[in-house]
C-alpha atoms as an extended CHARMM CRD file, in Angstrom:
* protein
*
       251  EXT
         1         1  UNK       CA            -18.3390000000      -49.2160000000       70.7470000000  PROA      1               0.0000000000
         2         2  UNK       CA            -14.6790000000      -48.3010000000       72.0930000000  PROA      2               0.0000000000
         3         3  UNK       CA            -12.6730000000      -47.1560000000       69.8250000000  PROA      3               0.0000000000
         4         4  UNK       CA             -9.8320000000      -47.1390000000       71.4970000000  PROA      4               0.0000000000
         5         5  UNK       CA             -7.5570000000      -49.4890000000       69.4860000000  PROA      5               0.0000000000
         6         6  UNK       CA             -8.1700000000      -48.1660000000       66.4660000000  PROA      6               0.0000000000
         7         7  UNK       CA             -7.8190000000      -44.0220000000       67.2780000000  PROA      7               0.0000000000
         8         8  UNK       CA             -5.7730000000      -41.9690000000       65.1450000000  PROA      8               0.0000000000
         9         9  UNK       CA             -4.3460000000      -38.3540000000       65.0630000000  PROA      9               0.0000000000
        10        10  UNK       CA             -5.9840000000      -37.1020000000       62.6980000000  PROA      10              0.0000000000
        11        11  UNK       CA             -4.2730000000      -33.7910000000       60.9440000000  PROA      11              0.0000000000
        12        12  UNK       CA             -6.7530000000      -32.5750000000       58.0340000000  PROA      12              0.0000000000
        13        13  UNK       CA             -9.9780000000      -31.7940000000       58.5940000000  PROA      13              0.0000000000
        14        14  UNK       CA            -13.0060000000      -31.1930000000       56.5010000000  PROA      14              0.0000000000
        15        15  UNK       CA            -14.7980000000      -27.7060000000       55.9260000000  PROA      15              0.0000000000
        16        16  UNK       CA            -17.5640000000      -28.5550000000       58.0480000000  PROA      16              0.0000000000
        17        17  UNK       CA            -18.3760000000      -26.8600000000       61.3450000000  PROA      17              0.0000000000
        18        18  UNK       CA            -18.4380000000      -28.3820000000       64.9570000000  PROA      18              0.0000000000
        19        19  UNK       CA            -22.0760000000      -27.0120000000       66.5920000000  PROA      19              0.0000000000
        20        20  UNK       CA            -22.1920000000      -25.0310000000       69.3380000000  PROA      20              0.0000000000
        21        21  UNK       CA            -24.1630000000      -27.6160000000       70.7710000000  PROA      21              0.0000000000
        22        22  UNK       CA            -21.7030000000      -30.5680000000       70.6600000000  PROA      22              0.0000000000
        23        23  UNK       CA            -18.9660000000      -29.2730000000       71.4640000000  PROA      23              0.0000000000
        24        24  UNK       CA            -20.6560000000      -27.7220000000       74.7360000000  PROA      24              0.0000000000
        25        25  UNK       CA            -21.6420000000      -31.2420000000       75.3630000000  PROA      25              0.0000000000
        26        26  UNK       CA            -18.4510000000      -32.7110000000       75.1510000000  PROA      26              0.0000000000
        27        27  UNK       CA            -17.0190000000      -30.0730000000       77.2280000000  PROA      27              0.0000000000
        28        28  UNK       CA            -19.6740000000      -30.6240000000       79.7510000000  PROA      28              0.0000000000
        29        29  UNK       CA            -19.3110000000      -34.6790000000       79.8050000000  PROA      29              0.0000000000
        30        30  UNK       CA            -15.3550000000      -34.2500000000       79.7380000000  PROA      30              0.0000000000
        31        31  UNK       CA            -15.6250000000      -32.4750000000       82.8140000000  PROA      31              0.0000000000
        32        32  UNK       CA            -16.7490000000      -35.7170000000       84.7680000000  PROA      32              0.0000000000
        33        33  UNK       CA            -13.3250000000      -36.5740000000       84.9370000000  PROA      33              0.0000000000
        34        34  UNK       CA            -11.3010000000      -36.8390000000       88.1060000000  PROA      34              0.0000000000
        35        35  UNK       CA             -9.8460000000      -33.3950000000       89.3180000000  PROA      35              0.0000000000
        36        36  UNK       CA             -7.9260000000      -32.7510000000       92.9150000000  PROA      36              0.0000000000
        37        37  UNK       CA             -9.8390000000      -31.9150000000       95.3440000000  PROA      37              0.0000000000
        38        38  UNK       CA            -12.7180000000      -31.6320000000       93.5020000000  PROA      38              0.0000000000
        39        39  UNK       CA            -11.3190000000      -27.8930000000       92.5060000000  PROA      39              0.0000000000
        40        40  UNK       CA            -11.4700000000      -28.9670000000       88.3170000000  PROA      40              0.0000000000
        41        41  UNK       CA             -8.0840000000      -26.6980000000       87.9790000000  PROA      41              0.0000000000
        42        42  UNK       CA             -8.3680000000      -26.0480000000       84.6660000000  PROA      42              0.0000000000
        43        43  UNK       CA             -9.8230000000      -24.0630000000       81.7380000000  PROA      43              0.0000000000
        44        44  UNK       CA            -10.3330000000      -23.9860000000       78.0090000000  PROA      44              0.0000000000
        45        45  UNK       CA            -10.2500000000      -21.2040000000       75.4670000000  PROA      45              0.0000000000
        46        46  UNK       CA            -12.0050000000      -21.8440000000       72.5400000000  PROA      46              0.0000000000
        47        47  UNK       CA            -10.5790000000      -20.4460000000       69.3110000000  PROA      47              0.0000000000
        48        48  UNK       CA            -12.8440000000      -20.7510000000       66.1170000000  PROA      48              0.0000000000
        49        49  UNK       CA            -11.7260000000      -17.1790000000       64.4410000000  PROA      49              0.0000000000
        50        50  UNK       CA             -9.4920000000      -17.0870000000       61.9620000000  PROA      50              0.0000000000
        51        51  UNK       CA             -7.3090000000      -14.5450000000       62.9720000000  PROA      51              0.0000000000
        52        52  UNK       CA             -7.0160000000      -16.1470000000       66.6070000000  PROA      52              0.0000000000
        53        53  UNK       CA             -5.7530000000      -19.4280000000       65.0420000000  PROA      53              0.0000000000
        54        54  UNK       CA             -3.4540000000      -17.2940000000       62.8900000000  PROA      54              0.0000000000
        55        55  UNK       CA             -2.1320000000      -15.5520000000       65.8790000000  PROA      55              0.0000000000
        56        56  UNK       CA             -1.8430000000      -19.1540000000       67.7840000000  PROA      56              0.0000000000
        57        57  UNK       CA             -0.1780000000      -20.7330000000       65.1580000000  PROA      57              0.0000000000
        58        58  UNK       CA              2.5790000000      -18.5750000000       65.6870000000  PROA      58              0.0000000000
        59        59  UNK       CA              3.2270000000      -20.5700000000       68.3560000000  PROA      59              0.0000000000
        60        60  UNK       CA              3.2310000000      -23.7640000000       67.1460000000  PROA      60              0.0000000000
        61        61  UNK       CA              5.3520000000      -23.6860000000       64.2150000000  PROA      61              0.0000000000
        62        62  UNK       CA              2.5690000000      -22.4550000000       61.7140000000  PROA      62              0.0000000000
        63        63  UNK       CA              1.7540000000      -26.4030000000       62.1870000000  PROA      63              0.0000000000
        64        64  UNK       CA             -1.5040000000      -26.1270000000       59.5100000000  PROA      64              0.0000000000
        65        65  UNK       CA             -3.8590000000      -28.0920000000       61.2090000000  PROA      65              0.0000000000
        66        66  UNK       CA             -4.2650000000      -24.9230000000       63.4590000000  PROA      66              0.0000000000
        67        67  UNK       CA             -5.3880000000      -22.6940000000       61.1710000000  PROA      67              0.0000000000
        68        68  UNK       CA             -7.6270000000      -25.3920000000       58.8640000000  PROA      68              0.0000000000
        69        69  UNK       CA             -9.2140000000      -27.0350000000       62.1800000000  PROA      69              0.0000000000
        70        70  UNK       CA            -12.7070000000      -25.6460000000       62.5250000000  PROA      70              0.0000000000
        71        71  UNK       CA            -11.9130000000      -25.4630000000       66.3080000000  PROA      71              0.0000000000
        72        72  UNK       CA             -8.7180000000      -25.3620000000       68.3350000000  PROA      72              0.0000000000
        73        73  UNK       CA             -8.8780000000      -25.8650000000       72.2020000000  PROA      73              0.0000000000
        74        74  UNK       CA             -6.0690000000      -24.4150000000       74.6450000000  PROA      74              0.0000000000
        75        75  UNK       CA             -6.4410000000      -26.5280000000       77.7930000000  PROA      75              0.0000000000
        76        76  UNK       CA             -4.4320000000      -24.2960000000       80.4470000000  PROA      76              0.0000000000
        77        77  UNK       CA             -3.7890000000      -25.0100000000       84.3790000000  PROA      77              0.0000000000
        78        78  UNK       CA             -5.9120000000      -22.7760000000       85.8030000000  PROA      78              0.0000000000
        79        79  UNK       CA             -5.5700000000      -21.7020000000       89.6120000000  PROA      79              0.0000000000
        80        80  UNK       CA             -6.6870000000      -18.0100000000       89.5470000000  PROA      80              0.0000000000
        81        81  UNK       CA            -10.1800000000      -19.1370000000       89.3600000000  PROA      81              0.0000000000
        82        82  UNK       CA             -9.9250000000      -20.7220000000       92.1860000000  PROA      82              0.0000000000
        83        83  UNK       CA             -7.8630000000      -18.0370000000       93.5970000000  PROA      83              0.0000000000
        84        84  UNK       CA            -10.2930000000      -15.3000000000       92.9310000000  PROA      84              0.0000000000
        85        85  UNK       CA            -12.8500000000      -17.7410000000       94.6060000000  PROA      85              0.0000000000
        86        86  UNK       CA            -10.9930000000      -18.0310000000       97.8130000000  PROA      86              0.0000000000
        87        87  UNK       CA            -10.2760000000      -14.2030000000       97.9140000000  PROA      87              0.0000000000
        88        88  UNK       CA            -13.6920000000      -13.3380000000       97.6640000000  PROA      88              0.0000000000
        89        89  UNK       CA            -14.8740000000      -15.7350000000      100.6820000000  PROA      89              0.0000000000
        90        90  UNK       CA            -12.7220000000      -14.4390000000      103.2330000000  PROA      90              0.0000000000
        91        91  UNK       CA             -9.9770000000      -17.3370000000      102.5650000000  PROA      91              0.0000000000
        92        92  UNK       CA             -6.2330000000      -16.9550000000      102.4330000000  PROA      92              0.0000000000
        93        93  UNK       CA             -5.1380000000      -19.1020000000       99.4750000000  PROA      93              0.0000000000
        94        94  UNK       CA             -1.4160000000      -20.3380000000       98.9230000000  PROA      94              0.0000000000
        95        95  UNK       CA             -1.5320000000      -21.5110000000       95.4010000000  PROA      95              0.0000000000
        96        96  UNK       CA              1.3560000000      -19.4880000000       93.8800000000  PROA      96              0.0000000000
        97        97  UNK       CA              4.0150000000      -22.3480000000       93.9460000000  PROA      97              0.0000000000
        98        98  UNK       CA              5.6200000000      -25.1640000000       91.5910000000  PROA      98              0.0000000000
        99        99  UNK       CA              3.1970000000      -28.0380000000       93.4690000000  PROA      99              0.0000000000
       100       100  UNK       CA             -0.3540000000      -25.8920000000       92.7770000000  PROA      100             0.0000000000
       101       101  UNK       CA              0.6860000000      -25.7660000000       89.1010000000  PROA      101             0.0000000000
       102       102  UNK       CA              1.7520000000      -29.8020000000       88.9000000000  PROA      102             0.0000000000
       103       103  UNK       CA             -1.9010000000      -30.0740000000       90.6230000000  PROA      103             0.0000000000
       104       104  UNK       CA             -3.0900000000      -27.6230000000       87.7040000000  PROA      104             0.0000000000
       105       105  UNK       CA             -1.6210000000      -28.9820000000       85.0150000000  PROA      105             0.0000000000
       106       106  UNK       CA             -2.4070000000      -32.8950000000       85.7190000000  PROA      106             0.0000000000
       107       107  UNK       CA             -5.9560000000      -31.5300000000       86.6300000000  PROA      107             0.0000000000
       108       108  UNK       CA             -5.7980000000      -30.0400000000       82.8970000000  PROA      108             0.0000000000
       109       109  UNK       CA             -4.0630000000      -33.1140000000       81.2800000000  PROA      109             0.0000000000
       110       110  UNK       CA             -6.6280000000      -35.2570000000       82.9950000000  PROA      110             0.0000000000
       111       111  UNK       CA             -9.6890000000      -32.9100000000       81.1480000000  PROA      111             0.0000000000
       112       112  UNK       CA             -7.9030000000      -32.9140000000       78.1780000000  PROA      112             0.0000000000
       113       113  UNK       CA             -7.2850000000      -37.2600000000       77.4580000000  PROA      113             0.0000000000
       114       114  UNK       CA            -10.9670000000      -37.6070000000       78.7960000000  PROA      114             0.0000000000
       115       115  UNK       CA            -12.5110000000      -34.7000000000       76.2220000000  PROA      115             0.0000000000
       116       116  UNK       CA            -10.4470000000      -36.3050000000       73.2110000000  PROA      116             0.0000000000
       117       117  UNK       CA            -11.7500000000      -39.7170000000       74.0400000000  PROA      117             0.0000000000
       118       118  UNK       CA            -15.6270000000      -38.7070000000       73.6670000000  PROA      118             0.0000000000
       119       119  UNK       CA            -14.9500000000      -36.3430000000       70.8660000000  PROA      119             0.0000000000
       120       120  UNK       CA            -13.5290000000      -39.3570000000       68.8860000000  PROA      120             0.0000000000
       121       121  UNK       CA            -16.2950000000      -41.3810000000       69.5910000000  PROA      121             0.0000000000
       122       122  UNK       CA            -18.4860000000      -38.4520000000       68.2900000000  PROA      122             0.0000000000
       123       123  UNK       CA            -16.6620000000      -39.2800000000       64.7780000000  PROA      123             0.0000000000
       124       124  UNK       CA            -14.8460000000      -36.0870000000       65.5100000000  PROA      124             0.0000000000
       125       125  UNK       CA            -10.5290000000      -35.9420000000       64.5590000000  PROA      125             0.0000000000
       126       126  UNK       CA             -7.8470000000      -33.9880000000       66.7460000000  PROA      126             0.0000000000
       127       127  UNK       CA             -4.3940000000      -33.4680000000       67.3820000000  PROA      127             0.0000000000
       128       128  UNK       CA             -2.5580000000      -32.7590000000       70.5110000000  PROA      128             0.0000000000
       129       129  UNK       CA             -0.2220000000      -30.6900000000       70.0480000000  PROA      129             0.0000000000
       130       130  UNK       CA              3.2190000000      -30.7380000000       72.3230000000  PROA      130             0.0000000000
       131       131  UNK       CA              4.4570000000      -27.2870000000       71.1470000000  PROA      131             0.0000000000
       132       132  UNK       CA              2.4380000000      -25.8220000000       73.5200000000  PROA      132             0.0000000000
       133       133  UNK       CA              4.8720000000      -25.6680000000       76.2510000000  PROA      133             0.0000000000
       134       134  UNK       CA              7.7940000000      -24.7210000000       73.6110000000  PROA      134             0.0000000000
       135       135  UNK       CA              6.4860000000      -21.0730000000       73.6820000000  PROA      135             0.0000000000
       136       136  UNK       CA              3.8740000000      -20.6080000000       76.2650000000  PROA      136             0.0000000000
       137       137  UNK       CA              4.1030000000      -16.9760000000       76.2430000000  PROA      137             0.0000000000
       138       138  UNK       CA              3.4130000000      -16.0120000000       72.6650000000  PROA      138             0.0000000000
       139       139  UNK       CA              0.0470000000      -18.2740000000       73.6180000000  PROA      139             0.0000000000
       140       140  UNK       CA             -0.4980000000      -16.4530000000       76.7590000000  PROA      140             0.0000000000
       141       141  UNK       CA             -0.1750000000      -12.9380000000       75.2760000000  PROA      141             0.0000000000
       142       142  UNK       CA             -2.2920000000      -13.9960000000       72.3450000000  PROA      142             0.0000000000
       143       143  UNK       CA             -5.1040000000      -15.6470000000       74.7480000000  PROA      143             0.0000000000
       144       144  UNK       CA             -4.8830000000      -12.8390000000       77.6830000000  PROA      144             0.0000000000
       145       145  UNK       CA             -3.8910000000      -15.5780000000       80.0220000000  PROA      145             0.0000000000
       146       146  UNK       CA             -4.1070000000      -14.0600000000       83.6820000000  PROA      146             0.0000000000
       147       147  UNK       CA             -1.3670000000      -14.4990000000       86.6810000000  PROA      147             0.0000000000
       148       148  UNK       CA             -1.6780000000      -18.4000000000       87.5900000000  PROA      148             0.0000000000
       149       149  UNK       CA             -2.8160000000      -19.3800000000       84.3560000000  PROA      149             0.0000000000
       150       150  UNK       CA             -0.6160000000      -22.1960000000       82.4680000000  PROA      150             0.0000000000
       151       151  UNK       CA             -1.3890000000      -23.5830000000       78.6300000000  PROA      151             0.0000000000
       152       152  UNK       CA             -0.1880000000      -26.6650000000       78.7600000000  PROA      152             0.0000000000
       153       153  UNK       CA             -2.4110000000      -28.4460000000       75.9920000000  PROA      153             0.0000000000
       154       154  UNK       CA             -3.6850000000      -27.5300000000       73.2050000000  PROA      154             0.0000000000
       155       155  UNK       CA             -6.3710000000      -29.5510000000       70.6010000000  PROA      155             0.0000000000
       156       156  UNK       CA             -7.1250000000      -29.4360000000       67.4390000000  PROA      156             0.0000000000
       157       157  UNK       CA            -10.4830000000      -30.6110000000       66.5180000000  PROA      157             0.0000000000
       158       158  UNK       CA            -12.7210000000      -30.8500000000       63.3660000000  PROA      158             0.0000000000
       159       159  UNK       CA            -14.2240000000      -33.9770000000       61.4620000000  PROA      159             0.0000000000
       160       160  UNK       CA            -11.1700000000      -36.1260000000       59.6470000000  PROA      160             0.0000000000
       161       161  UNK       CA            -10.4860000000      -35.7270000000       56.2700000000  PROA      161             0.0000000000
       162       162  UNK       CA             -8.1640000000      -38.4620000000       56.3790000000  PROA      162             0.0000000000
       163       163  UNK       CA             -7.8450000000      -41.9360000000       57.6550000000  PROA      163             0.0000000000
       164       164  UNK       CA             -4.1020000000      -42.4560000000       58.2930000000  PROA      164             0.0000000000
       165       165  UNK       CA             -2.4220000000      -45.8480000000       59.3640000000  PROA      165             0.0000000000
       166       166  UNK       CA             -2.1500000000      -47.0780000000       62.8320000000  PROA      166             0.0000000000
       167       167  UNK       CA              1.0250000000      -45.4400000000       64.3700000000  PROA      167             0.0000000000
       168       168  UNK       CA              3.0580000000      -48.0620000000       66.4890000000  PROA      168             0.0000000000
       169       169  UNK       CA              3.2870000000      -48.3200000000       70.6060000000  PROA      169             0.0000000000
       170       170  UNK       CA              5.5200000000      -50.5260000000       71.9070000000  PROA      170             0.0000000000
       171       171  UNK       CA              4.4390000000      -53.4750000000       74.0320000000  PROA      171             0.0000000000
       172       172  UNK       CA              3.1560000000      -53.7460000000       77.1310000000  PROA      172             0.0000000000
       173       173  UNK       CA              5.9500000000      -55.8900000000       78.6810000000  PROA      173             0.0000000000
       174       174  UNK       CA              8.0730000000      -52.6490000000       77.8590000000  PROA      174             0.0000000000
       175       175  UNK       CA              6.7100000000      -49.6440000000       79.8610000000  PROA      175             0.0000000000
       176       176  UNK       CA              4.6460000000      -52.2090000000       82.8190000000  PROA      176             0.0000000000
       177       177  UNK       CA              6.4400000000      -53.0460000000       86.1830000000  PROA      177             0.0000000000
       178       178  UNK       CA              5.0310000000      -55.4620000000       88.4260000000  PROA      178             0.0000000000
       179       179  UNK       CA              5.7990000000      -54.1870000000       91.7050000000  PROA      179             0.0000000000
       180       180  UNK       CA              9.0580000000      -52.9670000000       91.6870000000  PROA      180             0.0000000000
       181       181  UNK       CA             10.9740000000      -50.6850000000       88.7250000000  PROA      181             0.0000000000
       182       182  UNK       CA             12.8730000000      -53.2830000000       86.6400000000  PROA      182             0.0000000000
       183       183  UNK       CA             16.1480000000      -52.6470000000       84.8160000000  PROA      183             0.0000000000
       184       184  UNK       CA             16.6010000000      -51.9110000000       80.9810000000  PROA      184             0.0000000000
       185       185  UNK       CA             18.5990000000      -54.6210000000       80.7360000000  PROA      185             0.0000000000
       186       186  UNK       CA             19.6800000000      -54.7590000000       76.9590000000  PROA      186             0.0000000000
       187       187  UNK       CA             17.7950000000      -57.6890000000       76.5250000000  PROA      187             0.0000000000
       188       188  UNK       CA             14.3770000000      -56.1340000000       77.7510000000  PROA      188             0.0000000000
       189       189  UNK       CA             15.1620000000      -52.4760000000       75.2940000000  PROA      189             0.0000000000
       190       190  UNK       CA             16.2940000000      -55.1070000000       72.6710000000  PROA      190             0.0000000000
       191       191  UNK       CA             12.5490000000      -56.9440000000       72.8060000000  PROA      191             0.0000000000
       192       192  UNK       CA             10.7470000000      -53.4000000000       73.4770000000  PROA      192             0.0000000000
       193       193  UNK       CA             12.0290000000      -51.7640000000       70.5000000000  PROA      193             0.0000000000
       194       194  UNK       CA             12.6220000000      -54.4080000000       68.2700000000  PROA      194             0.0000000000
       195       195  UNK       CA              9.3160000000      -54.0140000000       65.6400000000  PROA      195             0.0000000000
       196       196  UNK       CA              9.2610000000      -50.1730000000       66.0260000000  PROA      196             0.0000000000
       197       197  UNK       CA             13.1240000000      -50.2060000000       64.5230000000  PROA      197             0.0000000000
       198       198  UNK       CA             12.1160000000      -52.6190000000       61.8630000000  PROA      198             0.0000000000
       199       199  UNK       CA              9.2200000000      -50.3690000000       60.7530000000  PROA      199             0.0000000000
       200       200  UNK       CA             10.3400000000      -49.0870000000       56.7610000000  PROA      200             0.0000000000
       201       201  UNK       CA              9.4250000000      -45.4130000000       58.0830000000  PROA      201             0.0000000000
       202       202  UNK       CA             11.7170000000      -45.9050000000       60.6670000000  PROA      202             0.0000000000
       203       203  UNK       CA             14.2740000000      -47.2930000000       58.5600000000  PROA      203             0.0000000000
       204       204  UNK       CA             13.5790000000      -44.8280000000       56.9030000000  PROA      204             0.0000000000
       205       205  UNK       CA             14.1320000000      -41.9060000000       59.2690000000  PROA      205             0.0000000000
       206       206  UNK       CA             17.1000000000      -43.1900000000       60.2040000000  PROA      206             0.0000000000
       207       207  UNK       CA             18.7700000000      -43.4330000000       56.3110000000  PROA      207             0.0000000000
       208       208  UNK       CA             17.3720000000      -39.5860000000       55.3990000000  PROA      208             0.0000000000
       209       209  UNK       CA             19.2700000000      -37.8410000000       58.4640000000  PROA      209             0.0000000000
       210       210  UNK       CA             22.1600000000      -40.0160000000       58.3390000000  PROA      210             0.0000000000
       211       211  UNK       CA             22.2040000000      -41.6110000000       61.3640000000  PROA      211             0.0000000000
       212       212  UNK       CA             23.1370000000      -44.9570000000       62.4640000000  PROA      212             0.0000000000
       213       213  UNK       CA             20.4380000000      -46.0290000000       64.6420000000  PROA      213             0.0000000000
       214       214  UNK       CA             16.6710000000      -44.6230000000       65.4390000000  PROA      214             0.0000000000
       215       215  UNK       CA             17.6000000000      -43.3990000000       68.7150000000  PROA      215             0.0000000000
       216       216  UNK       CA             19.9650000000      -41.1850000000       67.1200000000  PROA      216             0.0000000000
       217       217  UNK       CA             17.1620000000      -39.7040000000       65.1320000000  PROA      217             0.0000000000
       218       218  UNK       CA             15.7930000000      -38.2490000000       68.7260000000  PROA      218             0.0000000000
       219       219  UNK       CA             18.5770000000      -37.1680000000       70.1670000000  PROA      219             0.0000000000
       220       220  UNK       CA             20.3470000000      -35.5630000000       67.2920000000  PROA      220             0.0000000000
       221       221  UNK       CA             17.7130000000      -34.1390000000       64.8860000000  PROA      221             0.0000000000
       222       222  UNK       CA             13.9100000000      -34.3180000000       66.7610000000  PROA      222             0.0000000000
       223       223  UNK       CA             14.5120000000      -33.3240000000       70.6510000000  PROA      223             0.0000000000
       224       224  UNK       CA             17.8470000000      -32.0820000000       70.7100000000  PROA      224             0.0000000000
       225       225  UNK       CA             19.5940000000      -31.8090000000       74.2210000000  PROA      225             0.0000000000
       226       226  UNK       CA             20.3360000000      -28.0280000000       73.5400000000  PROA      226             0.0000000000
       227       227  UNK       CA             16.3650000000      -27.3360000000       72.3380000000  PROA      227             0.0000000000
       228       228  UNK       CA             15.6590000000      -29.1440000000       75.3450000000  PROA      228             0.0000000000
       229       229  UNK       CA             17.6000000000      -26.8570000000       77.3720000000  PROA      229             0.0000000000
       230       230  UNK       CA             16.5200000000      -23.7270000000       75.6340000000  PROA      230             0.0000000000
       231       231  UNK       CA             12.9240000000      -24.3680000000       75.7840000000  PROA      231             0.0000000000
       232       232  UNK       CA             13.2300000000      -25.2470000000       79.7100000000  PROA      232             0.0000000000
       233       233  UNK       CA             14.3160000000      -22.0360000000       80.1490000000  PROA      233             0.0000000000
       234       234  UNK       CA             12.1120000000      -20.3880000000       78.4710000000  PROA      234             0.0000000000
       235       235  UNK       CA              9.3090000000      -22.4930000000       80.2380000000  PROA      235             0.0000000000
       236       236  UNK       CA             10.9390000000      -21.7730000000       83.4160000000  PROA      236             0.0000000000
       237       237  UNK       CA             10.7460000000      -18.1800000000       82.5960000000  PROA      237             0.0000000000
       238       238  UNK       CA              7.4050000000      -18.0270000000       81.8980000000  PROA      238             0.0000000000
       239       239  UNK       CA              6.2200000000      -20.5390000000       85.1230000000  PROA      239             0.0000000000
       240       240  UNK       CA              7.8410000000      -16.8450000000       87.0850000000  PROA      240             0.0000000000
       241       241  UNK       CA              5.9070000000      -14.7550000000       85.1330000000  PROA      241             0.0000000000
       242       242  UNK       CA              2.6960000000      -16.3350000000       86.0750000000  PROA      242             0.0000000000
       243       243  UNK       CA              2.9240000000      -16.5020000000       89.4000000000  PROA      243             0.0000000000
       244       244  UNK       CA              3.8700000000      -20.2770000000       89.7940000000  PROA      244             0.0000000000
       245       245  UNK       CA              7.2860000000      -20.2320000000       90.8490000000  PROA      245             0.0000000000
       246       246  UNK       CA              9.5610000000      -17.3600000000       92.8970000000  PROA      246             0.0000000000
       247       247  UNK       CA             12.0080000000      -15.1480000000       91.2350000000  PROA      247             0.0000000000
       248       248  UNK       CA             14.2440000000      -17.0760000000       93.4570000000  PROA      248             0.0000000000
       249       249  UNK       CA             13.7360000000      -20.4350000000       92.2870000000  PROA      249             0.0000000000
       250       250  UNK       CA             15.7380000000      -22.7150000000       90.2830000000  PROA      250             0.0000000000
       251       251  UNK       CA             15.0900000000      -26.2900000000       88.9400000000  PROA      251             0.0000000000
């Protein structure tokens, strides 16, 4: 059965351990997905200590899921691996640059939406969490991340201990384009966001941070232009450091 439609993040988890055995399994079948060039540039640290997760929370916000997950997964773009591979057959690979780590890190992404789906249909819970590219380096000190190694997912995993609602998407007619990119005309934003700024929560968002409309809630208080441009930085920064882009380079 596809569960799809009714998939949730799921935060809390119960005390119960993920075997060895699954979670190999699921690793394994995940990495059927599609990969360039057959290369699969990616891998995954597993983190099941306690200490590690304390360490790795640090990076995202002390977020508790992290540390109460029985497992957390750091999905990184991962060219030294195949790298060390070429080096060590007499090839001359050219993989340090901004377009090996886009192949990288969709290679990674790919894993990572593919490994949730089959771990949900296991009856297993996770949470992606999108602070992993806020402070990549406290992650790759904490992980000993080599040159031309990128975290750019990370999962938390365990079996739920809640059942939370469905959260809302908006509908199809507002993110598909049928050949061509269409305008926002304020007629088509009007119908996309329509029922998510009617939703109470929303509503209710928008009356606890004093703001005047939802968008206003993501621009001013949730993803800030200058966090934005802080965290870019710092991402850009650490992109240098491992190997992905020149000193020279600017975006």
């Amino acid at each position: 059965m596809n569960h799809i439609n009714t998939r949730r993040t799921i935060r809390k988890y119960k005390s119960v351990d993920i075997s060895d055995t699954l979670l190999r399994r699921l690793l394994s079948q995940a990495s059927r997905t599609q990969t360039m060039g057959n290369l699969q540039l990616y891998s995954v640290v597993v983190t099941r200590s306690a200490e590690m997760k304390k360490r790795l929370a640090n990076a995202h916000f002390n977020q508790p899921m992290v540390t109460e997950a029985p497992v957390v997964l750091t999905i990184c773009a991962d060219f030294r691996r195949t790298t060390d591979w070429c080096l060590q057959r007499d090839a001359n690979p050219g993989y340090d640059n901004f377009l090996s780590f886009i192949n990288a890190a969709s290679d990674a992404l790919l894993f990572t939406q593919t490994f949730c789906n089959l771990a949900e249909e296991e009856g297993l819970g996770c949470c992606y969490l999108g602070t992993t590219v806020y402070m990549p380096q406290t992650i790759i000190d904490t992980l000993h991340l080599p040159r031309l190694v990128m975290p750019v997912a990370t999962i938390t995993l365990g079996w739920p201990d809640e059942n939370p609602p469905l959260t809302d998407r908006l509908p199809l007619e507002a993110f598909v384009h049928q050949e061509t990119y269409a305008d926002n005309s304020p007629e088509r934003i009007n119908l996309s966001y329509a029922e998510k700024e009617q939703l109470e929560e929303n509503l209710h968002f928008v009356r606890i941070n004093n703001k005047k409309t939802l968008a206003q809630v993501f621009t001013d208080c949730r993803y800030t232009k200058a966090d934005n441009e802080a965290m870019s930085a710092g991402l850009l920064e650490t992109l240098k450091r491992q190997g992905f882009l020149s000193e020279e380079t600017t975006l």
